[in-house]
Structure formats: structure tokens, C-alpha cells
C-alpha positions in Angstrom: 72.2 128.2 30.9 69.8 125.2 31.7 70.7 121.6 31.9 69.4 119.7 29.0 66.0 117.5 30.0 66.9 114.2 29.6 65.1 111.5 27.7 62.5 109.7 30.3 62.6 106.4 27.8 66.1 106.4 28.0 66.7 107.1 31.1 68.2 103.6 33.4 66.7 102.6 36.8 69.0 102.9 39.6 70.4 100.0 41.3 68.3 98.8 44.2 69.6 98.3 47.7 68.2 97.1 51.0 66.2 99.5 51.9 64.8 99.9 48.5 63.3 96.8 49.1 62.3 97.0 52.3 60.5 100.2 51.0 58.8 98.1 48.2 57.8 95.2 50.4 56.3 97.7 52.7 54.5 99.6 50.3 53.6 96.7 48.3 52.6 94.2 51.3 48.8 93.8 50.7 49.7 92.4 47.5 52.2 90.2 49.3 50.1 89.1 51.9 46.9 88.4 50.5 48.1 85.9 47.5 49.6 84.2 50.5 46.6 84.3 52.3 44.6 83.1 49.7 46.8 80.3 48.7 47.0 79.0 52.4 43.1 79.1 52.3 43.0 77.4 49.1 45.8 74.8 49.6 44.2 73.7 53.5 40.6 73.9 51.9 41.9 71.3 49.0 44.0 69.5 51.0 41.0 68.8 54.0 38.8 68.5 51.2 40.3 65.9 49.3 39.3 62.0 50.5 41.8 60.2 51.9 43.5 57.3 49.8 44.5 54.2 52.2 46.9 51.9 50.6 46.3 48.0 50.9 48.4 45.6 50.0 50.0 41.6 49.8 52.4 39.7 48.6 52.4 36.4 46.7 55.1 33.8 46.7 55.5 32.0 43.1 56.6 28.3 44.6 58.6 26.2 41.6 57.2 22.7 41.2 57.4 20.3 44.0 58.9 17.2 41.5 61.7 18.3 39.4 61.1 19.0 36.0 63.8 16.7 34.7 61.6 13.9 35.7 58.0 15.5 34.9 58.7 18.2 32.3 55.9 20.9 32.6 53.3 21.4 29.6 53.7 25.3 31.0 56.6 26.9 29.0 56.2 30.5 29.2 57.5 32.6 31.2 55.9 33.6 34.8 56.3 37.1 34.3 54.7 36.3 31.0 52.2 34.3 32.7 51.3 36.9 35.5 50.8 40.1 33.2 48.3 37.6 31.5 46.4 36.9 34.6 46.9 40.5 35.5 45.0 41.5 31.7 42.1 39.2 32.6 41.5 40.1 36.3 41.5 43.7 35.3 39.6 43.1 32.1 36.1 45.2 32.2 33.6 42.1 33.0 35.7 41.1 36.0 36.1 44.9 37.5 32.4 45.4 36.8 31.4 43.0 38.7 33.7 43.5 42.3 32.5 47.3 41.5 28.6 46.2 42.3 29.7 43.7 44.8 31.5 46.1 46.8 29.4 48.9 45.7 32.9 50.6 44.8 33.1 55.0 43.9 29.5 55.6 44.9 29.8 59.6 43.6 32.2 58.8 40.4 29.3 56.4 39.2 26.7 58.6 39.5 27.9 61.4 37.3 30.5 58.9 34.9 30.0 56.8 32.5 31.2 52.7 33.9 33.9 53.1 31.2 35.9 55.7 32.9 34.9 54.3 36.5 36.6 51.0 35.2 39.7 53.0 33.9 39.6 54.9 37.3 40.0 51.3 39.1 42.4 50.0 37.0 45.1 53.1 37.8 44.2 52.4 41.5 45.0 48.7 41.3 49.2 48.6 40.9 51.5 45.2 40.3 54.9 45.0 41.3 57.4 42.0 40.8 60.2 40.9 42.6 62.6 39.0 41.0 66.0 37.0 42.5 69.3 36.8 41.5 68.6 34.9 37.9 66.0 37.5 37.5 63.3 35.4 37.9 60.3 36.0 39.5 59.9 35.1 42.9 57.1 37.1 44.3 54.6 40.4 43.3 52.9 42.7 45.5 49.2 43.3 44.4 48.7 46.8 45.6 45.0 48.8 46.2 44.6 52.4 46.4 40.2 53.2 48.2 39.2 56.1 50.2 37.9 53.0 52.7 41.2 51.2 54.1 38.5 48.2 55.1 37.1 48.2 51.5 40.5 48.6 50.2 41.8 45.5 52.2 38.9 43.2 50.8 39.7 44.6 47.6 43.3 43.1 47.9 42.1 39.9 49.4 39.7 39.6 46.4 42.5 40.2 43.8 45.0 37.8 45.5 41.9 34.7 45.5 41.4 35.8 41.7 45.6 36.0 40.7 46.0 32.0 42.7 42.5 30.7 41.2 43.4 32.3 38.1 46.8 30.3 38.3 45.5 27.3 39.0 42.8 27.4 36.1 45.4 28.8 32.8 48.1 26.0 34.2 45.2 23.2 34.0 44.0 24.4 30.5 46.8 25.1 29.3 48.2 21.9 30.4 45.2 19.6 28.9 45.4 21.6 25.8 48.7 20.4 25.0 47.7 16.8 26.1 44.4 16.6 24.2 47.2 18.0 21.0 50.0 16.0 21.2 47.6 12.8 22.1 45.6 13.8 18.6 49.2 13.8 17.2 49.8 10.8 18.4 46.8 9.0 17.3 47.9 10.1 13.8 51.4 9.6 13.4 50.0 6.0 14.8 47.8 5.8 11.9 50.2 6.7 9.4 53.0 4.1 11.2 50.0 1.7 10.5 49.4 2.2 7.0 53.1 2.0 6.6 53.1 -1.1 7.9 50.4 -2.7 5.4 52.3 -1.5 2.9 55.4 -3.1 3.7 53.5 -6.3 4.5 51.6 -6.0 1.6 54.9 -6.0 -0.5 56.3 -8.7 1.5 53.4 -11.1 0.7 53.5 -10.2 -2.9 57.2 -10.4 -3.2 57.7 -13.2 -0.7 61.1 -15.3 -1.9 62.2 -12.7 -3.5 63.0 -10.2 -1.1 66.8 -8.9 -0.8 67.2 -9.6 2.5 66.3 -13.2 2.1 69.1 -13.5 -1.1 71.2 -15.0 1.2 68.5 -17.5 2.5 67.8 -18.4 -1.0 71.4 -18.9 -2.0 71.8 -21.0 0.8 68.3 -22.8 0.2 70.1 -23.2 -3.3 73.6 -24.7 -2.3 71.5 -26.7 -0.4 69.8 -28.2 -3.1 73.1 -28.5 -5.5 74.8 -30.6 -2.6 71.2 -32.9 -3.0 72.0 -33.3 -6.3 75.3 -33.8 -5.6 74.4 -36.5 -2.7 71.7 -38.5 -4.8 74.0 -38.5 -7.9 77.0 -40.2 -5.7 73.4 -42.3 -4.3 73.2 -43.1 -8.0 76.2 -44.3 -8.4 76.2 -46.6 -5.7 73.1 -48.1 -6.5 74.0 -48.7 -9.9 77.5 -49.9 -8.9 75.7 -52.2 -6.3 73.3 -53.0 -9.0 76.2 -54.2 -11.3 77.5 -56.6 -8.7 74.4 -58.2 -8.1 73.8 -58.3 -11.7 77.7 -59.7 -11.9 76.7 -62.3 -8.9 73.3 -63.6 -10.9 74.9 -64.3 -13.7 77.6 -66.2 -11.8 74.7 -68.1 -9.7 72.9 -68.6 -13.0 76.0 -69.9 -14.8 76.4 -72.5 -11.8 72.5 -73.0 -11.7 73.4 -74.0 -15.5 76.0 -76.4 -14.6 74.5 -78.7 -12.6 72.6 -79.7 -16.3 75.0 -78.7 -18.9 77.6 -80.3 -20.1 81.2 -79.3 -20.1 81.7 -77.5 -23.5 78.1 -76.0 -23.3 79.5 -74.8 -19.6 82.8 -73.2 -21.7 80.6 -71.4 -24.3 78.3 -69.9 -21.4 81.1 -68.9 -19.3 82.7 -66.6 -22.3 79.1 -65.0 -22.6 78.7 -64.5 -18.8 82.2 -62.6 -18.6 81.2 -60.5 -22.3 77.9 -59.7 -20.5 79.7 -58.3 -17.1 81.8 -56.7 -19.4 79.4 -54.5 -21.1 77.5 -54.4 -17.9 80.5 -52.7 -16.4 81.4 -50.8 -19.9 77.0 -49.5 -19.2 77.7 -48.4 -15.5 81.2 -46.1 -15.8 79.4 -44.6 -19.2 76.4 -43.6 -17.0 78.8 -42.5 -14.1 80.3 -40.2 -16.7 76.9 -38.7 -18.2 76.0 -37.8 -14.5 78.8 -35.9 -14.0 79.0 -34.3 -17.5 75.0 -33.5 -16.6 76.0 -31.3 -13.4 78.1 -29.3 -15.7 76.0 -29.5 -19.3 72.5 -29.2 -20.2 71.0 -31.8 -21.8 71.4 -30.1 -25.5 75.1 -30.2 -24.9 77.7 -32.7 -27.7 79.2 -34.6 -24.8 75.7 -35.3 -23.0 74.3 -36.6 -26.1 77.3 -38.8 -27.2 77.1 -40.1 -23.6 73.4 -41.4 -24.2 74.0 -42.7 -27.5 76.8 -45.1 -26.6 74.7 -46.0 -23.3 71.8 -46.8 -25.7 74.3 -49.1 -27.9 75.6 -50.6 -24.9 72.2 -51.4 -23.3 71.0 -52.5 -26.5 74.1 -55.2 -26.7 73.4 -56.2 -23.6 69.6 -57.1 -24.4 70.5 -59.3 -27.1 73.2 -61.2 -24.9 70.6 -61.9 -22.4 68.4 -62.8 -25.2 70.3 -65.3 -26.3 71.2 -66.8 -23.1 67.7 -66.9 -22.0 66.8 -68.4 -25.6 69.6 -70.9 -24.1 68.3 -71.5 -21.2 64.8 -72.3 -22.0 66.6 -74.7 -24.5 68.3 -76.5 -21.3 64.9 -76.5 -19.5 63.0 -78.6 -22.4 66.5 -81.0 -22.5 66.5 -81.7 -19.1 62.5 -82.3 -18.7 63.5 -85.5 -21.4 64.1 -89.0 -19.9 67.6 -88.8 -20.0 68.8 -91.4 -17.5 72.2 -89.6 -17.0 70.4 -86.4 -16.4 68.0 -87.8 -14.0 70.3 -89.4 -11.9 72.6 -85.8 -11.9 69.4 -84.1 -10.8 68.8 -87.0 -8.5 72.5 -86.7 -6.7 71.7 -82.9 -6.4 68.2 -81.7 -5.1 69.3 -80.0 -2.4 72.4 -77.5 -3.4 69.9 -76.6 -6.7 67.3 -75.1 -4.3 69.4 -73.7 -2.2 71.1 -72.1 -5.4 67.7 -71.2 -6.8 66.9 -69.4 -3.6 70.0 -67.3 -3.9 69.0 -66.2 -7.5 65.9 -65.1 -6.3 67.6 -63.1 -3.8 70.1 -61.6 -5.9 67.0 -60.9 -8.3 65.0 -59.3 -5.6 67.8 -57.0 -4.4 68.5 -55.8 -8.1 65.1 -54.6 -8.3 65.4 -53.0 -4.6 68.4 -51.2 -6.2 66.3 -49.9 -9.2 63.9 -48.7 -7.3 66.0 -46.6 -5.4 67.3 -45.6 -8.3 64.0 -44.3 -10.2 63.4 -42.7 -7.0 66.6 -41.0 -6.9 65.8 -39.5 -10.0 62.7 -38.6 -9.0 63.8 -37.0 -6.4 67.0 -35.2 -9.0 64.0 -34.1 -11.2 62.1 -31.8 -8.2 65.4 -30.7 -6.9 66.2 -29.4 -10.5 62.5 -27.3 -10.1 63.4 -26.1 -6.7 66.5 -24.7 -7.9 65.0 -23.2 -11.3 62.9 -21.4 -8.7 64.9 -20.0 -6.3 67.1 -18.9 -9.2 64.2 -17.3 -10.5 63.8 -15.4 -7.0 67.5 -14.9 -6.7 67.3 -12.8 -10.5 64.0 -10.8 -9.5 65.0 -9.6 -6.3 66.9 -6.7 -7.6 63.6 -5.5 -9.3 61.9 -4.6 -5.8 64.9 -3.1 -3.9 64.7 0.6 -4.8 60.4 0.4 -3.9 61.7 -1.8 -0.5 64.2 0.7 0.3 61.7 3.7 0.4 59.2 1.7 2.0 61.8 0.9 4.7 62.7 4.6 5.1 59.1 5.6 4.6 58.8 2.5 7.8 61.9 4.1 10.0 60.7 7.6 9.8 56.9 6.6 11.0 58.2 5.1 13.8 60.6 7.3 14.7 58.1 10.3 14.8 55.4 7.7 16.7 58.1 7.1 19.5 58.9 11.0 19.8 54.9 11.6 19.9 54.4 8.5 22.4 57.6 10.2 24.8 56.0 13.4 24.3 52.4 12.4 25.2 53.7 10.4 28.2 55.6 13.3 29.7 52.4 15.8 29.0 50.1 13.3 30.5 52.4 13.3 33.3 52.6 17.1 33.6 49.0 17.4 33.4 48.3 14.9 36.0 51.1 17.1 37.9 49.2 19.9 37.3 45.4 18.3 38.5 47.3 17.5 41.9 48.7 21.6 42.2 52.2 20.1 42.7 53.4 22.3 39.5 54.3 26.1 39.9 51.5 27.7 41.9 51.1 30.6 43.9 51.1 31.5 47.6 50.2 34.1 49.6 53.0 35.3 51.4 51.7 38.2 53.2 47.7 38.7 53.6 46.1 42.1 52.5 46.9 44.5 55.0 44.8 46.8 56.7 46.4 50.5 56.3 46.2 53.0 59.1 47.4 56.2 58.3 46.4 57.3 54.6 48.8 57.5 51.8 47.2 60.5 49.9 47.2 63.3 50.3 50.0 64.8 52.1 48.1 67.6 53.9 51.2 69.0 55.6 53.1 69.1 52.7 49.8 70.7 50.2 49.9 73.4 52.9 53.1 74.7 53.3 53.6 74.3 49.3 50.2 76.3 49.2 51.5 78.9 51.3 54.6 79.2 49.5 53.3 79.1 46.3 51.3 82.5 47.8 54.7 84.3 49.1 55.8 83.7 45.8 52.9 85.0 44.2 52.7 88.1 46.3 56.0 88.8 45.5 55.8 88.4 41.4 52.8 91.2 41.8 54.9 93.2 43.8 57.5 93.6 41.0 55.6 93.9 38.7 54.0 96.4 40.0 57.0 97.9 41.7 58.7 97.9 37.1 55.2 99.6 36.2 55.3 102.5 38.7 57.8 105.1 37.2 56.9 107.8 40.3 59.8 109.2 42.0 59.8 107.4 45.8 62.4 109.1 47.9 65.6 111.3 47.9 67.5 109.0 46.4 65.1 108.8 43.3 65.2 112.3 43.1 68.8 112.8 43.0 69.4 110.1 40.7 67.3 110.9 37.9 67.4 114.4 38.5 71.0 114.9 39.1 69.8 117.7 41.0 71.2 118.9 44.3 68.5 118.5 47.3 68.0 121.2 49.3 65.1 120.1 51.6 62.3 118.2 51.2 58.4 118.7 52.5 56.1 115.4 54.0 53.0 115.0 52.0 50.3 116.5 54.6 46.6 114.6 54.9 43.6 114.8 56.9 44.0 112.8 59.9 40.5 111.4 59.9 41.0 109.9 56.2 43.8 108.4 57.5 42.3 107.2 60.3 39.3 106.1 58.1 41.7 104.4 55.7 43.6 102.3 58.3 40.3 101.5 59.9 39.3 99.9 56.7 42.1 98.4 55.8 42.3 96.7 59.3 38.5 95.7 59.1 39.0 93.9 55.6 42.0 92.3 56.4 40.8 91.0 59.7 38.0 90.2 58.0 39.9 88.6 55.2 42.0 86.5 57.9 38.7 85.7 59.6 37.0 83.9 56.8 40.1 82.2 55.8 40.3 80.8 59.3 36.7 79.9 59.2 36.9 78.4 55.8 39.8 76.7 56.5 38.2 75.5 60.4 35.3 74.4 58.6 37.4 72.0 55.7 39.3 70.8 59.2 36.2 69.7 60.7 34.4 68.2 57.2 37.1 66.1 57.3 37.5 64.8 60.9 33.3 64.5 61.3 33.5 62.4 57.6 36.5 60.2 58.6 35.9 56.9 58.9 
């Protein structure tokens, strides 16, 4: 009985050992070899091919402000990182790079077949900014890096940058600076102009409210206490005068009475004495009533009972009094005519007495003279009582308005304050910017420094030819061997022995060599030597001839 065939999609592949693959790499090592080949070629020819990239580069130093800023605050506030990715925007901005591209005559073949846009972008990922910051991660220095086929072009490159990054600096610090200046001095000039107008407006109020302004209610109170202890003085004045008044009115009478004597007789003497002491009487009765009305006066109006009663029984006093003198004057002229008669008694009394009558006469005058001084003072006391009396009715007039003008004073004085609180801010703040930009004009604020010059690279950066090689030639092992397997999975034909036995399951007996011609193998190897030394010859010479394009073109 036959052994059932088995399925040949069902059937498993045997488990590979070492010589199995020895046996595939052997049968498979053209397709091994040759990736590799190619790949070397390919991966020296690129490497030899591509330009070299030099490297230049510096460093800038960011040196802080020579004067503290506690005593010149900076018009600068942002932050240099800040400040530096700015400069960096406008260095690397496309009018700048256009123009150190046609000074420097920069990627002679990229220009010629691409547009200035993407030579520009090009540029800008060769050009590379790194910052170095300290320990309160701020920044202390950057490197400016340049990447250029030409290490001497690459180097002016970098020196070029570093001039633009310090003049750059040096020019947004000044503008920035003034800026604020020329703003805060506008600001200034305005908060000045409204402090102004302020100011007229309070003065303005004051003139048209002058007197009555509640700050001077104490002034006028004491302006007005003033004035009451006036009154006060020139009343008690008053009083003196008229008490001085009644005793030189007291001592005429007396002098008169004696005057009188000298021609009178005795009983006629009697009858004038008795009038002379009725008329002190009411003269004295006249002077305490007016004593009283000026008391009752700095109390009272005028329209007040007591006031009035006052003046009346002054009138009836004063009247009584007129008619006394009357009469005694009536008297006297009666005396006169009797002792102008030749009366030889008389004659010879007026004879015995010239000299005490004159001398008596004289006194009288006096007396007379110093009664009218006193009434004169008085009248002018009065006078004097009467404008007092207006100066007080208008200070109390102040006093009672001033309350009307407080509330628009108040917010005219706070309106006031606030103006010139804001104009002394603005004047500090424009002070300290004038300063800083003055700090600024003499480059004694932050400014930049160059710490270590553009250097001049020797070896290039890019590529890495050694490397690009033996990745190359690894990349082609790895190649080789991927076609190998995959063409080792798609063959199903039965290799060896083992093959046999294990899909067969068949027991081996012997085995026959496949038999060819000796000159087709002959032939074959011949051919197979002469295109692979060919092969290897061509990759030597191609890769020879990417060696020496590069070392006749290096610079």
C-alpha cells in the first residue's frame, strides 16, 4: 500500500540550522554582496560629494548697568531674553539677510535655480542662537552660531551678526528709552496743565468768596471779638468822658457860682447855690441814666422796652436841665446889667477885686474849653461805635455765608490734592526717565559685549564621512541579506538530503551530483568573475573619483 501524498500547502518548513545558512548565504551571496557594494559606492559617492559645512561661532557677554538701578531706574523693562529674540527677528528679517546675501555673494548655486525666498529661509536654519543663563536664570551670554560651506565666509558671517546683535542693542535701548521720555514728559506737560487750571479755579473761588471762606471762620470770629471788645473799650471811653465831662460841668458851675459872688448879694448867693446843687444833681441823675442805656445797648437793639424808656427819661432829664441853665443864664445876664449901674458899693467891691475875678474867669474858660474837648471825644467815640457796629454786621454776614461754599471748596480742594499728587508722580517719573535715557546716550545701561570673537573653524562639522560610510555599507549587508530571505521563503525546491528526508519522510538510499559541461561552467565563473570585478572596479573608480572631486575642490 502507498503512503498517502501529503498536502504541499500544508506542509511546514523544517527548522534551519547552521549549515542551512551557511548554504543560503553561499548560494545567495551575489545578492548579498552587490547591495553592499552598491550602497558603499553610493554612501562614499554622497558622502565625498556633499560640501562641507564649517561651523563659526562667538559669544556675547550681556554686562548689567554700570550705575545701579536703584539710583537711575532703567526706561528698559522687558526682559533680555525678551529683548534678544527681538533683535534676533529683526537681524534675521528678509531685508537684512538679503542684503549680507549680495554683500557676501552667499549660495552662489542655490540662487541660481531658487527663488530669494527659500535662499532666505535656507540662511535663516543655518544661522542658530543659543542662551546661557546663571543661576537666577537670567541671561548672561548667547552664542550666535553660522553654518557655510566657506569656514572664512562663515567667520565674517558671525562677525557681521555679532556688530548687528551690539548695534542693534544699542539703537532699541535708545528708542525705546526716548520713547518713554518724550511720553511720560507729554504726560507731564498735561497733568501740569490740568494742576493749572485747578489752580484758577480755586483762586477764582477764593477772590469771589474772599471773607467768607471756612478756613478763615476763625479769623473772622476773632476779627469779630475783636471788634466787640472795641465797643466794649470805647463804651467804658464813653463813660469816662462823660463822667469827666460831669465834673467839669460840676466844677463850672462851682467857678460860675463864685464868679457870681463877688457881685451878688448874700441871699441872691443862697438862692443860686440851691440851683447850682439841683443842676449837679440832674447832671449826675443824666450821666448814670446814659451809663445804663450803654450797657442795656450791648445787650438790646434799639427797638427794645428798656432802650427806649432809657432815652425818654434821658430826654426829660436833659430837657430839665436846659431850662435850669436857662434860668440861671436869664440870671446872670440880669447881674451883668446891675453891676454895669453906678452903684458906688459895687464899684468899690469890683475895685477891691480885679485880680482873683480874672484869674477866676480864666479858670471858667478852662473848664469850658475842656468840656468841649470831652465832647468831642465823645462824638467821636460814637463815631467810631457806629463803624465798629458795620464791621461786625459784616463779618457776621461772612461768618453766616461761609457754610454755603464748603461742599464746592471741598471738591475743589480734593479736585487741587489729586492734580498735584499725579503732577509730582509724573515730575519723579520724568526725572528718573530723563535720567535713564541720558544713562542710556552714554552706553552705561545693559549693553552687550563680545566675549569670544567669531572663530575660524578647521575641520568641518558636516558631514560625517566616516560615519555616512560605514552606515552605507551596513545599510547594504542589511539589504543583501533581506533579498536573500526573501528569496531563500520564495524558493520551495528541495536543496539537500536533509530536505529530502524531511518532506519526504522517505528513507535515502544514495544520491547522484548534478553533472554539467565543464566549459559552461567554466564560461559561467568567467563571467561572473569579469562582472563582479568589473562591478568592484567601477565602484572603486567612482568612489576614487568623488575622493578626488572633493580634495581638488576643498578650499
Amino acid at each position: 500500500m502507498q503512503p498517502a501524498t501529503p498536502d504541499p500547502m500544508n506542509i511546514q518548513r523544517r527548522t534551519l540550522d547552521i549549515e542551512d545558512y551557511i548554504d543560503v548565504v553561499r548560494r545567495h551571496r551575489a545578492w548579498i554582496v552587490g547591495p553592499m557594494l552598491a550602497c558603499l559606492v553610493i554612501g562614499t559617492v554622497t558622502a565625498f560629494l556633499w560640501p562641507d559645512t564649517y561651523v563659526s561661532s562667538a559669544v556675547v557677554r550681556v554686562i548689567p548697568p554700570q550705575i545701579p538701578e536703584r539710583f537711575v531706574p532703567s526706561n528698559v523693562n522687558s526682559e533680555i531674553s525678551q529683548r534678544i529674540n527681538s533683535m534676533y527677528q529683526s537681524i534675521t528679517s528678509r531685508q537684512t539677510l538679503t542684503n549680507i546675501i549680495n554683500v557676501y555673494q552667499l549660495y552662489p548655486r542655490d540662487r541660481k535655480r531658487l527663488p530669494m525666498e527659500d535662499v532666505i529661509e535656507q540662511m535663516k536654519k543655518d544661522i542658530r542662537l543659543d542662551l546661557t543663563g546663571g543661576e537666577n536664570k537670567r541671561i548672561q551670554a548667547f552664542e550666535i552660531r553660522y553654518s557655510y560651506e566657506n569656514r572664512l565666509v562663515a567667520q565674517k558671517i558671525v562677525q557681521e551678526l555679532v556688530t548687528r546683535f551690539i548695534d542693534e542693542n544699542i539703537r532699541t535701548r535708545a528708542a525705546q528709552s526716548s520713547q518713554t521720555t518724550e511720553f511720560l514728559r507729554e504726560r507731564f506737560e498735561q497733568t501740569k496743565r490740568d494742576l493749572d487750571a485747578v489752580e484758577e479755579k480755586l483762586t477764582k473761588f477764593r477772590q469771589e468768596n474772599q471773607g467768607r471762606m471756612p478756613e478763615e471762620r476763625m479769623s473772622n470770629m476773632a476779627a469779630l471779638n475783636s471788634l466787640d471788645q472795641r465797643i466794649s473799650t470805647l463804651n467804658a471811653q464813653i463813660s469816662r468822658a462823660n463822667q469827666d465831662k460831669l465834673l467839669l460841668e460840676s466844677r463850672l458851675s462851682t467857678l460860675k457860682d463864685q464868679f457870681s459872688r463877688l457881685s451878688v448879694p448874700e441871699a441872691a448867693q443862697q438862692v443860686e447855690i440851691a440851683k447850682n446843687e439841683r443842676l449837679a444833681q440832674l447832671e449826675r441823675e443824666i450821666l448814670n441814666a446814659e451809663t445804663n442805656l450803654e450797657a442795656v445797648k450791648q445787650n438790646y437793639k434799639e427797638t427794645h422796652p428798656d432802650v427806649r424808656r432809657l432815652k425818654n427819661n434821658i430826654e426829660v432829664l436833659k430837657r430839665t436841665r436846659a431850662n435850669l441853665q436857662k434860668d440861671e443864664e436869664a440870671k446872670k445876664a440880669a447881674l451883668e446889667k446891675t453891676a454895669a449901674n453906678p452903684d458906688t458899693s459895687a464899684r468899690k467891691t469890683t475895685t477891691n477885686m480885679p485880680k482873683e475875678a480874672r484869674a477866676m474867669e480864666a479858670e471858667i474858660a478852662s473848664t469850658q474849653s475842656l468840656i468841649e474837648a470831652r465832647n468831642l471825644e465823645v462824638d467821636n467815640a460814637r463815631k467810631e461805635i457806629a463803624g465798629v457796629e458795620r464791621n461786625i454786621r459784616s463779618y457776621q454776614a461772612r461768618i453766616e455765608a461761609a457754610p454755603m461754599g464748603t461742599g464746592q471748596l471741598e471738591e475743589l480742594m480734593r479736585e487741587r490734592n489729586t492734580a498735584a499728587l499725579r503732577y509730582e508722580e509724573m515730575q519723579l517719573k520724568m526725572t528718573q526717565s530723563q535720567a535713564g535715557t541720558e544713562l542710556e546716550r552714554r552706553n552705561q545701561g545693559e549693553t552687550l559685549e563680545l566675549l569670544d570673537p567669531a572663530s575660524l573653524p578647521m575641520s568641518p562639522t558636516q558631514p560625517k564621512r566616516p560615519l555616512i560610510i560605514a552606515a552605507s555599507a551596513v545599510m547594504g549587508i542589511v539589504l543583501g541579506f533581506v533579498i536573500a530571505a526573501v528569496r531563500e521563503l520564495k524558493d520551495t525546491t528541495l536543496k539537500n538530503l536533509k530536505d529530502v528526508r524531511a518532506y519526504t519522510q522517505l528513507m535515502i538510499l544514495g544520491s547522484v551530483p548534478l553533472l554539467e559541461n565543464d566549459l559552461v561552467v567554466r564560461r559561467r565563473r568567467r563571467l561572473a568573475w569579469l562582472a563582479w570585478s568589473t562591478a568592484c572596479l567601477a565602484g572603486i573608480a567612482i568612489m576614487a573619483g568623488s575622493v578626488f572631486f572633493y580634495y581638488s575642490n576643498k578650499t
